[in-house]
C-alpha positions in Angstrom: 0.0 0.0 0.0 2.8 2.3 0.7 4.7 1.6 -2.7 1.1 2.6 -4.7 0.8 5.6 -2.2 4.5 6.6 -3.3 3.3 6.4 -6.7 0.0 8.1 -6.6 1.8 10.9 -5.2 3.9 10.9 -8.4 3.1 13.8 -10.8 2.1 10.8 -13.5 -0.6 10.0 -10.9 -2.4 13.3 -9.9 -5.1 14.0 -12.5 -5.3 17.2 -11.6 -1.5 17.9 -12.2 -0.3 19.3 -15.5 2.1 16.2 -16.9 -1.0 13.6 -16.2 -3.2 16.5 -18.1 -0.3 15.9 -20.8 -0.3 12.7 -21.2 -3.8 12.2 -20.8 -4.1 14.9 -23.7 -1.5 13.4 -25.7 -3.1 9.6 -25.9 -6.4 11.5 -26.5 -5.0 13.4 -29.9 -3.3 10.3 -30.7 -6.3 8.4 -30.7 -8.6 11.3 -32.3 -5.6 11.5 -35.4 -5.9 7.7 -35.6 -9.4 7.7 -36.2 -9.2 10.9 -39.2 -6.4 8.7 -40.8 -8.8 5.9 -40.9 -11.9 7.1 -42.3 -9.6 9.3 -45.0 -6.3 7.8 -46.3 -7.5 4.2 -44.7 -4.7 1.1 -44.2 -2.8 2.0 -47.5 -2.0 5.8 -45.9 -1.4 4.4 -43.0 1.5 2.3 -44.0 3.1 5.5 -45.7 2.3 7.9 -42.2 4.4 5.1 -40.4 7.5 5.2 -43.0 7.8 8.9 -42.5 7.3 9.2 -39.0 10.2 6.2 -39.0 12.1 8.4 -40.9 11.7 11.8 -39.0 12.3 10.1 -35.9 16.5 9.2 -37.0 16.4 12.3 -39.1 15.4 14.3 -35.7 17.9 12.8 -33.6 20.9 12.8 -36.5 20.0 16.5 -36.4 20.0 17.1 -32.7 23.4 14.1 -32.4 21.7 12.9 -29.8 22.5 15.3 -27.0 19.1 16.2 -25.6 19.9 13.9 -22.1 23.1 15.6 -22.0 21.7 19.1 -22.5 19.8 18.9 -19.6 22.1 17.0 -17.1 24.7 20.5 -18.0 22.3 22.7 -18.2 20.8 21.7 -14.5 24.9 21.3 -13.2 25.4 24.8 -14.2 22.6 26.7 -13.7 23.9 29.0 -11.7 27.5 29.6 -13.6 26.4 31.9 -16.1 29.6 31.5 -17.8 29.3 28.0 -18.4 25.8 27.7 -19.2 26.7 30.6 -22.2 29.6 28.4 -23.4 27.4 25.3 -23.2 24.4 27.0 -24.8 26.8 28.6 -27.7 28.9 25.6 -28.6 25.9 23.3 -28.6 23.5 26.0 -30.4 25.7 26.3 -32.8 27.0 22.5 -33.8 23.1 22.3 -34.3 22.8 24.6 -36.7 25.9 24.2 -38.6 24.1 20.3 -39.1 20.8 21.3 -40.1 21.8 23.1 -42.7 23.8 21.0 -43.9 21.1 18.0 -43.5 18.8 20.6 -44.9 20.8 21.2 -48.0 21.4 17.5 -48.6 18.1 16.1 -47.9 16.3 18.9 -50.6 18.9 17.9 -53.5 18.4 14.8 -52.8 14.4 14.4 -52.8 13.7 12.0 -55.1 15.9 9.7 -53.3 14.3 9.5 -50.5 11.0 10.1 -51.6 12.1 6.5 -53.5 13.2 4.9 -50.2 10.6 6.0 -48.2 7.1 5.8 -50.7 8.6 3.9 -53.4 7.3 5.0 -56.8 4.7 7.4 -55.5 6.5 10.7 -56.8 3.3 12.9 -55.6 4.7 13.0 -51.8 8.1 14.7 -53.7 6.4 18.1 -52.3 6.7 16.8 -48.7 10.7 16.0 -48.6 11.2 19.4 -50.0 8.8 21.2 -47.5 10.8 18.7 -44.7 14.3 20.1 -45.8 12.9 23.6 -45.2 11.5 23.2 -42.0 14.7 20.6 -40.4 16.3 23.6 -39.0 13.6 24.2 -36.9 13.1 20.6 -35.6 16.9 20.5 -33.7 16.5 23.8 -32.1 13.5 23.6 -30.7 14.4 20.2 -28.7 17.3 22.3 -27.5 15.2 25.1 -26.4 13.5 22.3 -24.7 16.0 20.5 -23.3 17.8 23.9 -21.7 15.2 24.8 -20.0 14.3 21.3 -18.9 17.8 21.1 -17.2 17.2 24.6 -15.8 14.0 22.7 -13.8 11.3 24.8 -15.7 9.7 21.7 -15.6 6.0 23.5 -16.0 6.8 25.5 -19.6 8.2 21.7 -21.2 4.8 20.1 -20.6 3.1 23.5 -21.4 4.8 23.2 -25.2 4.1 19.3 -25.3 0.5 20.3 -24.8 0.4 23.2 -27.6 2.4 20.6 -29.1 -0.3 18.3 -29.7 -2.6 20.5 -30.0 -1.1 22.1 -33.2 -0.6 18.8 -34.4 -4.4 17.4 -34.7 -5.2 20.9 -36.0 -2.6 20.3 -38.5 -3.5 17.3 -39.4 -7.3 17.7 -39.5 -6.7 21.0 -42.1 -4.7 19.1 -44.6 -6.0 15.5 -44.4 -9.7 16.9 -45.2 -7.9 19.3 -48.1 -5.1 16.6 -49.5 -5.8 13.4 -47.8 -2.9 11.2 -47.9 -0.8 13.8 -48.9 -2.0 16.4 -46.7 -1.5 13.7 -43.3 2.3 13.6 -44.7 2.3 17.2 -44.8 0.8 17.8 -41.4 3.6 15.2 -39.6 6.4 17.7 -41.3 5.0 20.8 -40.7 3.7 20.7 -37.2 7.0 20.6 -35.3 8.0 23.8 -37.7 5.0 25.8 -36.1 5.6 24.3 -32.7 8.9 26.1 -33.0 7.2 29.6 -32.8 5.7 28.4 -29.6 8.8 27.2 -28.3 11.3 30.3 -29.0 8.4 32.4 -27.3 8.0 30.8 -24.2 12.1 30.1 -24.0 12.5 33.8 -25.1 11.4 35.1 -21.2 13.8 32.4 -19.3 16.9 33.2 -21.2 17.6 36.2 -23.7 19.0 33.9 -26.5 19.7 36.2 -28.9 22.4 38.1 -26.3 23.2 34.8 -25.0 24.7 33.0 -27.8 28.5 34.2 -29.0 30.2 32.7 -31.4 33.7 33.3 -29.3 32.6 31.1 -26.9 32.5 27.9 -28.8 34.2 24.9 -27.1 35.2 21.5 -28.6 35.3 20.2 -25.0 32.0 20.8 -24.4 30.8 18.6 -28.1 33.3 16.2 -26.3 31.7 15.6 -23.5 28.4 15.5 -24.8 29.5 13.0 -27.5 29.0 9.9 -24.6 25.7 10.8 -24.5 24.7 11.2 -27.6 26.3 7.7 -28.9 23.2 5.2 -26.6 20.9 8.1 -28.1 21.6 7.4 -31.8 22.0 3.8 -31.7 18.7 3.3 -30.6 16.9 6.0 -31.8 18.3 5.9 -35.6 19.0 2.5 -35.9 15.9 1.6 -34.9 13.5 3.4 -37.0 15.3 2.4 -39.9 14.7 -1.3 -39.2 11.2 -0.4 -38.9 11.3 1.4 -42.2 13.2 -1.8 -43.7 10.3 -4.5 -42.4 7.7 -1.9 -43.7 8.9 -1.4 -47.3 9.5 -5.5 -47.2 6.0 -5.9 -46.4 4.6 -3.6 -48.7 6.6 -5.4 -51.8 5.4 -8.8 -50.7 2.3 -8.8 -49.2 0.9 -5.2 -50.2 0.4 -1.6 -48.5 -2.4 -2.6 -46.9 -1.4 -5.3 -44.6 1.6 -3.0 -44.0 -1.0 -0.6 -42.8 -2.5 -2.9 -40.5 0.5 -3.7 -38.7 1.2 0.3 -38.4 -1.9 0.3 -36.7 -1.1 -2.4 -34.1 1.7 -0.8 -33.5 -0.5 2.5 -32.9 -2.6 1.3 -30.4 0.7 -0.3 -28.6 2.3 2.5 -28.3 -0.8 4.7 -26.3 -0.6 2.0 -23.4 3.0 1.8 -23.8 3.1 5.7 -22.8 2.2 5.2 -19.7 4.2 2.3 -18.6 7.1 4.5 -20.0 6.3 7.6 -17.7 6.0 5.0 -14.7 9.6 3.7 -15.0 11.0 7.2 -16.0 9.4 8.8 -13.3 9.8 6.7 -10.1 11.8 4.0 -11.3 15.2 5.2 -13.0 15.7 7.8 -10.2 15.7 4.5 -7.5 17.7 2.7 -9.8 20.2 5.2 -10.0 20.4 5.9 -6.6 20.8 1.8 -5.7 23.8 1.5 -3.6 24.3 -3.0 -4.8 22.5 -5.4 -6.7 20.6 -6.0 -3.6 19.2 -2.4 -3.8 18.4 -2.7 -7.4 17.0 -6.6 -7.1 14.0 -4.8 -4.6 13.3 -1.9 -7.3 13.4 -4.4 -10.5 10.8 -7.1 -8.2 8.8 -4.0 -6.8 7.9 -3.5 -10.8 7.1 -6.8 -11.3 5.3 -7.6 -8.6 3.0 -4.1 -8.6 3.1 -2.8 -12.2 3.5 -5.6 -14.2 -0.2 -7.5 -12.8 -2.0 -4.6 -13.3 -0.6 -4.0 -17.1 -1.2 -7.8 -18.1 -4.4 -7.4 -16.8 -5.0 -4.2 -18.9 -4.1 -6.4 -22.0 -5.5 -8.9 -21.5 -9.0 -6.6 -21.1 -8.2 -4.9 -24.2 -7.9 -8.3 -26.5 -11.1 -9.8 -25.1 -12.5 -6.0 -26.5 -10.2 -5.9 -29.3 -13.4 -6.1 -32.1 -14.8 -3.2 -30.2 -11.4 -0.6 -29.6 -10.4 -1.6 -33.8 -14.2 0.3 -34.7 -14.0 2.6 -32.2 -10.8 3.7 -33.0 -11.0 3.5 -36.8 -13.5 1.6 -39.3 -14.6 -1.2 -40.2 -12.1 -1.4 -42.8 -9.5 -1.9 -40.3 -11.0 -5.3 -38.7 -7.9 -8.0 -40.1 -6.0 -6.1 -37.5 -7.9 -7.6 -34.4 -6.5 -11.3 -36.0 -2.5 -9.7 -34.7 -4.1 -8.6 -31.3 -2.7 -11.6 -29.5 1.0 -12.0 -30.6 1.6 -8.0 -30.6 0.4 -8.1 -26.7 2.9 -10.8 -25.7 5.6 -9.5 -27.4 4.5 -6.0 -25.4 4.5 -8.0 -22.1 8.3 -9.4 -22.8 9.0 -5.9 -23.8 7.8 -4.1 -20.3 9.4 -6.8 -18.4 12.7 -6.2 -20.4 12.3 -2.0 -19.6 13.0 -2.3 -16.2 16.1 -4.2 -16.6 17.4 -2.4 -19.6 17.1 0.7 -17.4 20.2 -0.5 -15.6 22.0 0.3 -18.7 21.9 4.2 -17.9 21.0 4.1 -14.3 24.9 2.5 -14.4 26.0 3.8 -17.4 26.9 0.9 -19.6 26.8 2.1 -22.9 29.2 -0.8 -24.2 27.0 -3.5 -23.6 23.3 -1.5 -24.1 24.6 -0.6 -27.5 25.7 -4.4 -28.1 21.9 -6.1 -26.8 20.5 -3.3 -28.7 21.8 -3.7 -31.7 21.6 -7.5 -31.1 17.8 -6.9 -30.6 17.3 -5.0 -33.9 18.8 -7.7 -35.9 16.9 -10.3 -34.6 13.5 -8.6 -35.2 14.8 -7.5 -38.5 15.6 -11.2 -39.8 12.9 -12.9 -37.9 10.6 -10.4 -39.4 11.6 -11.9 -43.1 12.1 -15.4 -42.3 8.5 -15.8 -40.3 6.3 -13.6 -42.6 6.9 -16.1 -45.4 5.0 -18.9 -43.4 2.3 -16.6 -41.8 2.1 -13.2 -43.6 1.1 -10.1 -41.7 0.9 -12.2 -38.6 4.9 -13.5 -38.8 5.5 -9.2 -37.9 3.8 -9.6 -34.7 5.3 -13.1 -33.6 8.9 -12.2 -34.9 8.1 -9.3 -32.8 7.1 -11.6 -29.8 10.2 -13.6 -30.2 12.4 -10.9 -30.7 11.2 -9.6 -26.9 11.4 -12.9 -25.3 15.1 -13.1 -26.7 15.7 -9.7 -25.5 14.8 -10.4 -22.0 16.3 -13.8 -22.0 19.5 -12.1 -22.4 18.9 -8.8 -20.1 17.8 -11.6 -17.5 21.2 -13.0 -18.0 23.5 -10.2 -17.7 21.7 -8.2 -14.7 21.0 -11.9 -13.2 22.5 -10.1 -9.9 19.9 -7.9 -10.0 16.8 -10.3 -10.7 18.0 -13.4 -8.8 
């Protein structure tokens, strides 16, 4: 009873409190966006949403290099040096805009490329790499602005521009998918973190002057140094990833068609709204104790207090949710979306593996082992990636979600091995 008080009293926990208002909101847009892409670029646009979100998700963190965690740890360590902070704040500002230009310049000339990669033959989304190569410059600096002021505790003002966040991003979405439909839901995914940036830069511009604050003379190859070991867990993940994702995708839509590849961006949808909550949980209450654990004995009673409190109640969710998965597939989108509720099952499982792996992966930065959490994760990748195109030529659609099962059960098979100190 005292562990569920502890995390009542959580911010996650207190309805009234702005970050569960957030998140809350968040799920709620998600859901609302899901249901417009359904009933007006259906399975087919779906598939093609998921390749470019895969592919603005590495091509947001190759323009940022990853240093958003290490932003804020320096930014919080030298909040009161003035000094410092400016020579952070200048060197870092600066290495970001220096890339996104460059990515910018790049990514316009070569448009057709990508739009080739990304949509295949479909040269009417051209427009939406070209408006993307305009707008990248925006995308790194406002998760700087973010991150500063994160590290300078403003905790308040970063859910404040998540919220408008979302917000700009269903209006977005809802103006251009009713006007261009598929084209217009590409168009609203690129565009909306351009606006948010006008947001961001206003409600930054009161904390810290940044137009006196930046200086060129103060530019410091230490500081990218430093940063540079957190940045390298950052990419490997965040890059890598996405670009299997994109990989199993574009295999699925070339042997079993854009639909089906649709319906598995869909499962994926609806996993990643419960997912957001179990991810603010272990962020939230559980990495802080996990960092602070003194042994393995320490860390064994956080790891079991997860799996003995958390873990019931989120099998229980799912296992509510498939018995109603006929209902939440209409409710969420149409009727054309129904062969999705036949991938319910294995996508669940593989989502239980996966929250039991979270809370020993967070050991990896709790202890700061990038060696071996970029080894298991790029381990992981590859076995998704190759079980994804060995099993979907016995079962189809369906051998996504079970490579995806196996690929979890693996994962924590081996994360139960190497923190076996801290489990057993």
């Amino acid at each position: 009873m005292n562990f569920y008080r502890k995390i009542i009293q959580t911010s996650l926990f207190k309805i009234t409190s702005l970050n569960s208002f957030s998140v809350v909101l968040k799920i709620g847009i998600g859901l609302i966006t899901s249901k417009i892409l359904a009933v007006f670029v259906g399975p087919s646009g779906m598939a093609l949403v998921g390749n470019l979100r895969n592919f603005l998700t590495s091509l947001e963190n190759i323009s940022t290099l990853g240093f958003q965690n290490g932003i804020v740890k320096y930014a919080a360590e030298n909040e009161k040096n003035k000094n410092e902070l400016q020579k952070i704040v200048s060197t870092v500002l600066i290495s970001l805009i220096f890339l996104a230009l460059l990515l910018s310049g790049v990514l316009f000339f070569t448009a057709s490329f990508w739009n080739e990669k990304i949509f295949g033959n479909n040269s009417e989304y051209l427009i939406v790499f070209k408006v993307l190569a305009l707008v990248l410059p925006t995308y790194g600096l406002s998760i700087f602005l973010i991150a500063v002021i994160n590290g300078l505790g403003k905790f308040q003002k970063v859910i404040w521009i998540n919220i408008f966040g979302n917000i700009i991003g269903l209006l977005t979405s809802i103006v251009l998918i009713l006007q261009f439909k598929t084209t217009g839901a590409l168009l609203a995914i690129v565009i909306a973190p351009a606006l948010l940036f006008v947001i961001t830069l206003y409600l930054v511009q009161k904390e810290i002057q940044f137009l006196q604050f930046i200086k060129v003379s103060l530019f410091d190859f230490k500081v990218v140094k430093n940063l540079s070991s957190y940045s390298l867990m950052a990419l490997v993940s965040s890059v890598f990833g996405p670009f299997v994702f994109l990989a199993i995708r574009n295999h699925i839509i070339q042997n079993l068609g854009v639909e089906q590849a649709g319906y598995w961006e869909t499962i994926t949808r609806i996993s990643s709204y419960y997912l957001l909550f179990v991810s603010t949980i272990l962020s939230v209450y559980f990495l802080p104790r996990l960092s602070k654990a003194q042994d393995d004995l320490e860390a064994k009673s956080v790891v079991w207090q997860f799996y003995k409190f958390i873990l019931p109640i989120f099998i229980l969710g799912l296992t509510i949710l498939y018995f109603g998965r006929f209902f939440v597939v209409k409710l969420l989108f149409t009727q054309e979306f129904l062969p999705v509720t036949d991938l319910f099952f294995w996508q669940l499982l593989g989502d239980v593996f996966k929250v039991c792996s979270l809370i020993l992966g967070l050991q990896f930065f709790a202890k700061k082992r990038t060696a071996a959490f970029i080894i298991t994760e790029l381990f992981s990748f590859s076995v998704l990636y190759f079980a994804s195109l060995y099993i979907t030529k016995i079962f189809q659609i369906e051998g996504i979600v079970i490579a995806y099962a196996f690929q979890n059960f693996i994962y924590l098979l081996v994360l139960s091995i190497y923190f076996r100190k801290s489990l057993f």
